[in-house]
N, C-alpha and C positions, 0 to 999 in steps of 0.2 A: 411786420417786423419778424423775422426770422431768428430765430437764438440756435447758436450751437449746429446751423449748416442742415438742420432738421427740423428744428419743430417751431411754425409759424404760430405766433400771438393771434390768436382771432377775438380776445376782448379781456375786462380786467374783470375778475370772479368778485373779490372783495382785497382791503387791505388792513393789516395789523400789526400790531407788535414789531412781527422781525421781516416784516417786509408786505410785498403783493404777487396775490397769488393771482395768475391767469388761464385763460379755456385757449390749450394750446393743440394743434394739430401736428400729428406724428407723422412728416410726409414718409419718412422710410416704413414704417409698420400700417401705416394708415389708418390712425384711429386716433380720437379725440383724447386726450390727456390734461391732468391739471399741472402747470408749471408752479413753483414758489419761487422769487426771485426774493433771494435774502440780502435784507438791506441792514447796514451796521452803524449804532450813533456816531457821529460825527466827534464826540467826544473821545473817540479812543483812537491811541495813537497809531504810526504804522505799523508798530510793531504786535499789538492788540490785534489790530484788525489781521493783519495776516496768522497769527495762533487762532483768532474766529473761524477764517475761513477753512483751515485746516481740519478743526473741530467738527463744522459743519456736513463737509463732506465726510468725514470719518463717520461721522453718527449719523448720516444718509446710508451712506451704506450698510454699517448694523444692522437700521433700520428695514431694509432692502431683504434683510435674513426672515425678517415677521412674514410668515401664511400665515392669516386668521382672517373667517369672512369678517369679524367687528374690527379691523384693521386698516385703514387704505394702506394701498401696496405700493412699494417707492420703485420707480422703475430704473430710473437713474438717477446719477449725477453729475453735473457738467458744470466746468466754469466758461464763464463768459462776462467779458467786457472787465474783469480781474473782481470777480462774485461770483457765488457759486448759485446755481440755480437746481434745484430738487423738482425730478420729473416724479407723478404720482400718477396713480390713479384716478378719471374724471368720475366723481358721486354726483348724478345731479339729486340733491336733493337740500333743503335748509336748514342751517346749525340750529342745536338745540337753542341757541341765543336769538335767534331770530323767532323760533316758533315761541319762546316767553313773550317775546317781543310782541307778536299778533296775538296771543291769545291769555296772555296776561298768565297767572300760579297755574300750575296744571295739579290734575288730579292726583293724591298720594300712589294709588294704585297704579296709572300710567308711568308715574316717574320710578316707582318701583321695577316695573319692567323697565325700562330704559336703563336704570343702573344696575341690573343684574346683567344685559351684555355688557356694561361698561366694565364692569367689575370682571367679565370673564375674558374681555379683550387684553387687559391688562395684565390678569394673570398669565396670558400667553406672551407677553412682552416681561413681565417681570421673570419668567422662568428661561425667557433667552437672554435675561443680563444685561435688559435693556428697560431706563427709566426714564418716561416722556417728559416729566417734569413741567411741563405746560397744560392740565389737565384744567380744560372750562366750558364754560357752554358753547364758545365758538368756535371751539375746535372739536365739538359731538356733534356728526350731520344726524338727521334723523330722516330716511330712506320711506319708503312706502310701506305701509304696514309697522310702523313704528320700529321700524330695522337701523339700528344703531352701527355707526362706524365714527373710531377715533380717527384725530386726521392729526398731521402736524407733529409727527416726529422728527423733523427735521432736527429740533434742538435737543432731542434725545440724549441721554448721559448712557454709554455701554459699562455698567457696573462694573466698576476694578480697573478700568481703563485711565490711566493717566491724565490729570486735565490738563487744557492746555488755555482754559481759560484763565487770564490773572485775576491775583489774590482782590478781591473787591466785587467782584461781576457778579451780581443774579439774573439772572436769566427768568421772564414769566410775564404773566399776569399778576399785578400786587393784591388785586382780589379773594386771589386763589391760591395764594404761595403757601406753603407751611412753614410752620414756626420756628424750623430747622434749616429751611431755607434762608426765609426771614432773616435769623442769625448767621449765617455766613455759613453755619456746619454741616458737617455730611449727612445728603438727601439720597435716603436707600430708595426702592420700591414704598415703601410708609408716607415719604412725602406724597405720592401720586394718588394714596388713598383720603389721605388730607383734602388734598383738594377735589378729589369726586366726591368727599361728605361737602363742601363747600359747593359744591357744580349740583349736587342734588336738593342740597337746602335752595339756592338760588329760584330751581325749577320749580321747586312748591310753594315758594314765600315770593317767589318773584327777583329779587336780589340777594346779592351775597352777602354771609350775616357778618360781613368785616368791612364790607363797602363805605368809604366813608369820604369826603370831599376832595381830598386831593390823595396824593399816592402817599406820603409822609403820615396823613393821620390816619390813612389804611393799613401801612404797616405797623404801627404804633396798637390800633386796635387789635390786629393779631397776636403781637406779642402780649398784650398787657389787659385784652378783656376778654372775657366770657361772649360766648356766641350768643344771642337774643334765644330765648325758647321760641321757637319753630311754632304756628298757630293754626296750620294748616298740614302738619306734615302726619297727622294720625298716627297709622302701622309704624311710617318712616320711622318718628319718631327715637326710638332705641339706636337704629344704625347711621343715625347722622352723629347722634349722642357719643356711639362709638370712631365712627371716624375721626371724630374732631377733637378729637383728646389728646394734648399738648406734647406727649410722649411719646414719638413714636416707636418707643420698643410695646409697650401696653395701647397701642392703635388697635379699633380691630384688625383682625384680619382679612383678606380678602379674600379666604374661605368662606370665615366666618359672614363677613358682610355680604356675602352672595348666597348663602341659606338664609338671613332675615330677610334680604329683599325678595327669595323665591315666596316667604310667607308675606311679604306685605303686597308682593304683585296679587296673591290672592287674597288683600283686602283682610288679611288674619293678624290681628296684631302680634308678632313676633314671640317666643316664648321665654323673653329675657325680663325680666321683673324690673329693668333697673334702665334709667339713662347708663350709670355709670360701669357697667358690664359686660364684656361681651363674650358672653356664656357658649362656651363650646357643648354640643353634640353630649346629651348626659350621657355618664359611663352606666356600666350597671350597679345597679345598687345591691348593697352585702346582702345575703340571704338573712341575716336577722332581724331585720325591720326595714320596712319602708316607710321613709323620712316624709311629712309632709312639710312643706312651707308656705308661711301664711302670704297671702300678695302682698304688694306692699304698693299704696297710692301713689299716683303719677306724680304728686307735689313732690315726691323726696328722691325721685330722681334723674333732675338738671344736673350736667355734669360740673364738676366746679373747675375750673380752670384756672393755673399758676400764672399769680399775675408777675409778669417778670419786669422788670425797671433797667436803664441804662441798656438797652439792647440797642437804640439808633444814636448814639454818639457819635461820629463824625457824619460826613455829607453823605446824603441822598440824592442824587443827581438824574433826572429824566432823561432816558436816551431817547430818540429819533419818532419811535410812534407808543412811548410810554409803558415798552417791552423790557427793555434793556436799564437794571436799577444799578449804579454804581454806588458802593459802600464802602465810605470812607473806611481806615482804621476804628475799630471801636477801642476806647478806654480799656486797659488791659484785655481781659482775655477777651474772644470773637462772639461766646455767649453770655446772657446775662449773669451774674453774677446775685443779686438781690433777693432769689428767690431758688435757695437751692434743693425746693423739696415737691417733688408735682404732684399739681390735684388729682390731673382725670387719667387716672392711672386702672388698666386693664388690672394690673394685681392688684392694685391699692384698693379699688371701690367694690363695696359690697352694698352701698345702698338701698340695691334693688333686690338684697335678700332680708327681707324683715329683719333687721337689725342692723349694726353698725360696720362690719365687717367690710371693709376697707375703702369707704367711698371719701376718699380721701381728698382735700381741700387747702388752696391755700387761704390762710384767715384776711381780716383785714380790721384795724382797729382793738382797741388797748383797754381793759379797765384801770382805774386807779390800786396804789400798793395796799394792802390792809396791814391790821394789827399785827407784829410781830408773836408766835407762838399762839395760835389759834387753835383751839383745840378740837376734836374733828366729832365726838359726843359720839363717838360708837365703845361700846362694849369691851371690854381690853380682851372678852373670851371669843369674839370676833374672830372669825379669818379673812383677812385681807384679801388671802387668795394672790399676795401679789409680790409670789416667790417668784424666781424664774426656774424655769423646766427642772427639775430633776431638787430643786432646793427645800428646804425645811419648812412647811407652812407656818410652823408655830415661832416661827424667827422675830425677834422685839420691833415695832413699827418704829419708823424713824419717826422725828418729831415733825410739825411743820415748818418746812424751811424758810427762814424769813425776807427770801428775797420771791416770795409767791403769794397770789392775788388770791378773792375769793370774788367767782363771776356767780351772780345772779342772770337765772335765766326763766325764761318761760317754763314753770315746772318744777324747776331744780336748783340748785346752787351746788359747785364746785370751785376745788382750788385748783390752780394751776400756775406757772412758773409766772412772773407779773408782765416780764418782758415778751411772751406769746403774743400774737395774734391771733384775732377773733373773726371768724364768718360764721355766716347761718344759711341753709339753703333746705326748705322744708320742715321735715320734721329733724333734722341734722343741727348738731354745731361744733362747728372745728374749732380746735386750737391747734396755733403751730409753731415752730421756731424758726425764724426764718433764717440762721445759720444753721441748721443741722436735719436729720432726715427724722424727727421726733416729729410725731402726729399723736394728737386725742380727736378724737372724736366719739360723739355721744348721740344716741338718737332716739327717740321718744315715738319710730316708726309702728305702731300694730303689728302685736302676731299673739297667736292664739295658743300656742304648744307650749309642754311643760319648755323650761330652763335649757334640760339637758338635751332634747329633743330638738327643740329649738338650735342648740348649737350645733348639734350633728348634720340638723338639715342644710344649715347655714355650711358648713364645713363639705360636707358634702355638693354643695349645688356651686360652693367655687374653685373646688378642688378641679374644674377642668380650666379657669380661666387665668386664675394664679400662677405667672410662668413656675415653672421649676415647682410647683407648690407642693412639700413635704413635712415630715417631721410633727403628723398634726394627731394633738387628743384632745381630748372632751372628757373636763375633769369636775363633780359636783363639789359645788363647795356650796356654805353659807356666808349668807351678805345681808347687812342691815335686818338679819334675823329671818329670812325667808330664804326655801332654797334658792340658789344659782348655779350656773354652768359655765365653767370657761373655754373656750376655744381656742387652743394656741398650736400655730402652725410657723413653718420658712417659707419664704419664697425669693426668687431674683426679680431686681429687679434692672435698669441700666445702671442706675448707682452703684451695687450690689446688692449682698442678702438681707433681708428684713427679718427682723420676727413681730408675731403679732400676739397681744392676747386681748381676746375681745368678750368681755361678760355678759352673759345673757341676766336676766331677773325680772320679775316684779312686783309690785308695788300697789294692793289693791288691786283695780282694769286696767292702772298701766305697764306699758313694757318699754324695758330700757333695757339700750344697748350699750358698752362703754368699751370704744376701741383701742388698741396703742400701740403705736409703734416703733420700733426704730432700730439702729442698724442690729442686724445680730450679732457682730463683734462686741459690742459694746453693752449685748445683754445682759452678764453677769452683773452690771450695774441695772439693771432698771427698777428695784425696788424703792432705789433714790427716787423717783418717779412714782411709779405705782402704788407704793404706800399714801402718801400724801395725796393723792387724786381716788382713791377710793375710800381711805377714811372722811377727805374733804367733800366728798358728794353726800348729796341729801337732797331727797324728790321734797317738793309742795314749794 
């Protein structure tokens, strides 16, 4: 069969999602090429299919604009028989999904090199305004020499470019999509990193950690669960942690996730202390001391990930080879709505810096209301510490508010508002409100430096990951009678601006962190708050 008056079908390479790709012969240039012949579900109408086709050839072309050896090269595009067919580049070599396939998890080190050319293909596609959006193990060849080539731009999105796909269409692997996909909303360059932490988890655990029996309870798992901890992924470990973080304005970056993976292709485990981190390039440190910080064990930090609700309300509908996901209208707006505060937040989490500092979570689960007017048994010559910026420490503590709980936990007991929710993940335990951007968190992580020390370091080692991160000092105070330090800094986030203050202390051999956050508009109020959660806390 002949397509397009030149290039003879000489057999079918494989078939997917948005069609079959074939080993096609270029009689005018004379060389062997791979044809995609894009196929569209039968579900859409004429009027769909023809804005499809339009799409397709547009973002073939874009695509067409990509030089990069981690690239295939589109040579053309052609319609025929009323489809469009994308000429490429012939790779003979087998998708990453097939070398799983024969050789089962591969090694963390291997797949470490294989996602740092991923991560640098990408970058050279993401800085021409161009995002593949279909990022999985069948669309990664792996060449001789473990030489890495993305394939399958065809469905490429040209950033800023008008869609012409309609309102409902995802486009992908359900696997692999992000969680921004998932919900219908705008998929930058961030989505495509999402799914290479998903494409890389795959390759060391074997499957994808959202994989789950049909396409509905795969996207459902995206939105609404935490990725399984990884049991083979070692080094990897930190930059899956970071990929896969529900945000993607606080995703890492693909700078960033292509310096951990140059450290974990060398088998070194990365130098970011934390799942929930991802620590840029350290600045230099002030000439008046150098900050140590103490590690902090790999139990505390699993990144915690915002479980969102109502995000698949109308249909889900299979297109043609289970590529093509139609989504109904959802109940008001297009994203969830249920959970409006995110866990695995690049600013939010500090986990993985000995203390509490912003490894931020959403809860799950309620204690019962306590006694009205519960008294908090600290010292009335106490400082709370729990002015905000620039305000009077010695200001009268509010009383305890009577619509607030007292949670017993491993350790400690504190009050908090009753209507919060509750997680735990390590040595962490969040509470949250799940209509507002208010977070506690409390962490009983190890570290060995004084208070104030302690908070500088902390402040210091996130002052490059905190977008926008300002406005930060390191203030002594005393708490439950021993010194402490407080840490209070800005940052943005996609919501907007946060403020934080997170206390360092402790208590005997232990150490506690006491995080909090929330919007900075609204921090001339937080002592409502912070009074009442730091006289309410009490270790044993």
């Amino acid at each position: 069969m002949r397509v397009g008056d030149r290039y003879e079908l000489l057999g079918r390479l494989g078939q997917g999602g948005m069609g079959t790709v074939w080993h096609a012969h270029d009689e005018l240039l004379r060389r062997d090429v791979a044809i995609k012949e894009v196929l569209l579900p039968s579900e859409l109408g004429e009027a769909e299919r023809r804005e499809r086709h339009a799409r397709t050839i547009r973002e073939a072309r874009s695509a067409a604009r990509l030089s990069h050896p981690g690239v295939v090269t589109v040579h053309d595009v052609i319609e025929y028989e009323g489809r469009p067919w994308i000429v490429m580049e012939l790779v003979a070599a087998p998708s990453l999904q097939s070398v799983i396939d024969a050789e089962g998890p591969l090694q963390p080190q291997r797949v470490a090199g294989l996602g740092r050319q991923m991560v640098a293909a990408l970058r050279a596609a993401h800085a021409a305004g161009i995002v593949h959006r279909d990022i999985k193990p069948s669309n990664v060849l792996v060449a001789d020499g473990d030489r890495v080539v993305i394939t399958d731009f065809g469905i490429a999105a040209l950033e800023g470019d008008a869609t012409l796909t309609g309102t409902g269409v995802l486009i992908g692997s359900p696997a692999y999509i992000a969680p921004e996909r998932a919900r219908g909303a705008h998929a930058g360059p961030a989505a495509d990193l999402w799914s290479l932490g998903a494409t890389l988890y795959a390759a060391v655990e074997g499957r994808s950690p959202f994989e789950r029996s049909g396409p509905v309870s795969t996207i459902a798992a995206i939105l609404a669960e935490e990725a399984p901890q990884p049991r083979n992924a070692g080094p990897l470990t930190p930059v899956l942690a970071g990929l896969l973080r529900r945000d993607p304005a606080d995703r890492t970056t693909a700078a960033e996730a292509e310096r951990l993976l140059a450290a974990a292709a060398e088998g070194t485990l990365p130098d970011v202390a934390a799942w929930t981190v991802p620590v840029a390039a350290p600045r230099p440190e002030p000439p008046t001391a150098r900050v140590p910080v103490a590690p902090v064990p790999a139990a505390s930090r699993r990144p915690a990930l915002v479980v969102l609700a109502s995000a698949l309300a109308g249909a889900l509908v299979v297109a043609a080879f289970g590529a093509v996901w139609l989504l109904g209208r959802h109940s008001g707006a297009s994203a969830p709505v249920a959970a409006s505060s995110s866990a695995t937040r690049s600013g939010d989490t500090g986990g993985a810096r000995s203390g509490s500092t912003g490894s931020d979570a959403q809860s799950g689960g309620q204690d019962s209301r306590p006694d009205s007017g519960q008294s908090s048994g600290k010292d009335s010559g106490q400082d709370s510490g729990s002015a905000p910026t620039g305000g009077p420490a010695s200001a009268p503590v509010a009383p305890f508010p009577r619509d607030w709980s007292t949670r017993t936990e491993d350790g400690f007991t504190v009050s908090v508002p009753s209507s919060w929710s509750r997680r735990s993940d390590g040595d962490n335990v969040f509470y949250q409100d799940s209509t507002t951007r208010y977070l506690l968190q409390i962490s009983t992580t190890p570290w060995d430096a004084d208070p104030e020390t302690q908070a500088r370091g902390v402040g210091h080692n996130v002052a490059g990951s905190f977008r926008g991160y300002r406005e930060d000092s390191v203030t002594p105070v005393t708490y439950l009678g021993v010194p402490a330090a407080d840490l209070e800094f800005a940052y943005d986030r996609s919501t907007g601006t946060e403020r934080v203050k997170d206390r360092f202390f402790r208590i005997g051999d232990r150490a506690f962190a006491i995080y909090f956050r929330m919007p900075a508009g609204e921090w001339p109020d937080s002592r409502r708050y912070l009074d009442p959660i730091f006289n309410g806390f009490h270790p044993g």
